[in-house]
N, C-alpha and C positions, 0 to 999 in steps of 0.2 A: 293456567288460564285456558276455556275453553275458546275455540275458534269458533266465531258465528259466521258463515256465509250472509254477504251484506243484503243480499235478496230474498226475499219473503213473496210469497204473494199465494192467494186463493183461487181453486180455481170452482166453480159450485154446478151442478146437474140434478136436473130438476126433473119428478114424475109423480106419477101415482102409484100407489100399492095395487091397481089391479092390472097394472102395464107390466108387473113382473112376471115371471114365471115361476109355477108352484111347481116345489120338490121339496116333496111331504107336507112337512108343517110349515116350510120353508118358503119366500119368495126371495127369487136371484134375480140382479139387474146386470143387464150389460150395456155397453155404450148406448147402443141403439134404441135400449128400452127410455130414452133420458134426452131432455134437451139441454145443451151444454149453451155455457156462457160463450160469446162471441167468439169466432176463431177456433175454438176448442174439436178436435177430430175424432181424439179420444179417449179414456179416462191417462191419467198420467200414471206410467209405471213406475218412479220414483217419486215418492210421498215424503213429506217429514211425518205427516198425519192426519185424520182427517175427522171429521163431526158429523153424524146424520141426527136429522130433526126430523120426524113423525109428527105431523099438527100443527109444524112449527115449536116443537119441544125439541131441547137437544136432549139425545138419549145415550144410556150410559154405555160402555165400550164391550159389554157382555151383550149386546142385544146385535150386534150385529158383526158379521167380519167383512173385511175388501181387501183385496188381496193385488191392485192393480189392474184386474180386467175383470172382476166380478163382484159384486155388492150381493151378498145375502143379510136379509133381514131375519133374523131369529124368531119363529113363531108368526110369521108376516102372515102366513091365512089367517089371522085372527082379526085379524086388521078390514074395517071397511073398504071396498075395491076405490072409495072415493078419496080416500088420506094422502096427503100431498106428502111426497118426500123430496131431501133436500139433503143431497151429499156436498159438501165440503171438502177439499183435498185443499191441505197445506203444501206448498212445492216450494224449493228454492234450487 
């Protein structure tokens, strides 16, 4: 039987695709580029996992990587400078 740690909780950081930084075809976000839910200092470096939503779309797990201090979007120049993004991190 698997052990569930009894805490769950979200934490979400919020911007636009043209507050990133282009590298290549690429846009990278880091804390700073993001405004974080209350209290939040900086992205969490232990995740169980996490969701980003472009548009308000959750998007599939190949479009982007986070690695705990950096959010690239796959292809993000392609992306209007005005699209809202919306990281999700899972922590317990």
């Amino acid at each position: 039987m698997a052990i569930v740690k009894p805490f769950i909780d979200s934490q979400r950081f919020a911007s636009t695709i043209g507050d990133g930084t282009i590298e290549v075809d690429n846009r990278t976000f880091v804390f700073a580029d993001t405004t974080a839910d209350a209290g939040l200092t900086a992205f969490p470096t232990s995740f169980v996992s996490y969701n980003l939503y472009l548009n308000g779309i959750l998007q599939l797990d190949t479009e982007s990587t986070f690695d705990g201090t950096t959010l690239t979007i796959i292809d993000g120049n392609l992306q209007n400078a005005g699209v809202p993004v919306l990281l999700e991190c899972i922590v317990n």
